[in-house]
C-alpha positions, 0 to 999 in steps of 0.5 A: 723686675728688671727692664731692659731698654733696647736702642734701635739698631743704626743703619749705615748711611751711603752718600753717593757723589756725583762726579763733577760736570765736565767742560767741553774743549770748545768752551774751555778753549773760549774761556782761555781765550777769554782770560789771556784777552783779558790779561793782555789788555791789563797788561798793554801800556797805557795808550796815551803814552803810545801816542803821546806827540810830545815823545816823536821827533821828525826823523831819526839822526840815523839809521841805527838812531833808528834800529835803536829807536823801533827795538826798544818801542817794540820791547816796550810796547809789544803788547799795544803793537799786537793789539794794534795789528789785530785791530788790522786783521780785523777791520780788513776782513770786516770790510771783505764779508767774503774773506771774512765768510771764508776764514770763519768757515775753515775755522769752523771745518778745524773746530768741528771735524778735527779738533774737537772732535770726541774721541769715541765718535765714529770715523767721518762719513762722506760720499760712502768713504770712512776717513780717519782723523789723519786723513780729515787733517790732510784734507783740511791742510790741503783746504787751508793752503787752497784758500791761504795761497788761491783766493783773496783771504790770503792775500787780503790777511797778508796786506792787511798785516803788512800794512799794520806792520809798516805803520808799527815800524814808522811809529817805532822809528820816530817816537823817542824813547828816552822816556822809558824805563825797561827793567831788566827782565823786560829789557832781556827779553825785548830783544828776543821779543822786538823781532816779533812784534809783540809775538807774547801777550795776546797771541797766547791764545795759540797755546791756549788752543794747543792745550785744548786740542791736546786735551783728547789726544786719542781723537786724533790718531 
């Protein structure tokens, strides 16, 4: 008597895969943020090399000792005068709680009703008028040129930068720099940099944001 052994049949098994968790622009661009703050503070020289008193001299011989002098300190120290500058910025509006109030609030206006804004969001609603996000842009640029040239914020960031700069200006003028060493990347690109006073580095953040508002190019048509 035969036996025959049946085997049970195999079911097919079906994984199903979530899609993974997507980030908003805002906190993307605060992680960008957060990691160009971080590699421009890794990479700013060291500070008591900056302020170290045995590299000054009382003044320079002349004024291309001088030119010579600030153009090879803000090649070198690009980094630590753009910190220092926003040091500045800083410190002046944490002493002006208005300006301070003001600048954060027309920050907030860009954030929130223009740069990330979902694409799928319904047109802005006020006083029963529907405005396009080209018109949200027009009366945010119109806002922040009323409060850059018409009120104290403008007037209060400029003095404060100009401050900053002149004492970068001054430290680059009598710190000798003889002591250091440019490679010749750096030294290429020191002169394209001293203009700016440090404009790489940690003003990176201005494309970090760039990127994060283009990331949904569709909210702004």
């Amino acid at each position: 008597m035969a036996t025959t052994s049946s085997t049970p049949p195999i079911l097919p098994i079906s994984t199903t895969t979530s899609p993974p968790p997507t980030s908003s622009p805002l906190s993307l661009l605060i992680s960008r943020l957060s990691s160009s703050l971080r590699r421009s503070l890794t990479l700013a020289r060291p500070w008591p090399e900056l302020l170290d008193p045995s590299s000054f001299s009382p003044r320079p011989d002349s004024l291309p000792s001088a030119i010579h002098r600030l153009r090879r300190n803000l090649s070198y120290f690009r980094l630590n005068y753009s910190l220092f500058l926003l040091f500045t910025l800083s410190l002046s509006l944490l002493s002006h709680p208005f300006s301070l109030l003001l600048l954060l609030s027309l920050l907030s206006a860009w954030c929130f009703l223009y740069l990330f804004r979902p694409a799928d969001s319904p047109p802005l609603l006020l006083l029963r008028r529907q405005f396009s996000s080209r018109e949200v842009a027009l009366i945010l640029s119109a806002f922040s040129f009323f409060l850059l040239f018409f009120t104290s914020l403008g007037s209060l960031i400029i003095h404060s930068l100009l401050v900053g700069l002149a004492i970068v200006c001054v430290h680059g003028a009598l710190r000798v720099p003889e002591d250091l060493f440019l490679d010749e990347q750096e030294a290429a690109a020191g002169s394209v940099a001293g203009a700016g006073a440090g404009a790489t580095g940690l003003l990176s953040f201005l494309s970090a944001a760039a990127a994060s508002a283009t990331a949904n190019p569709a909210s702004h048509v």
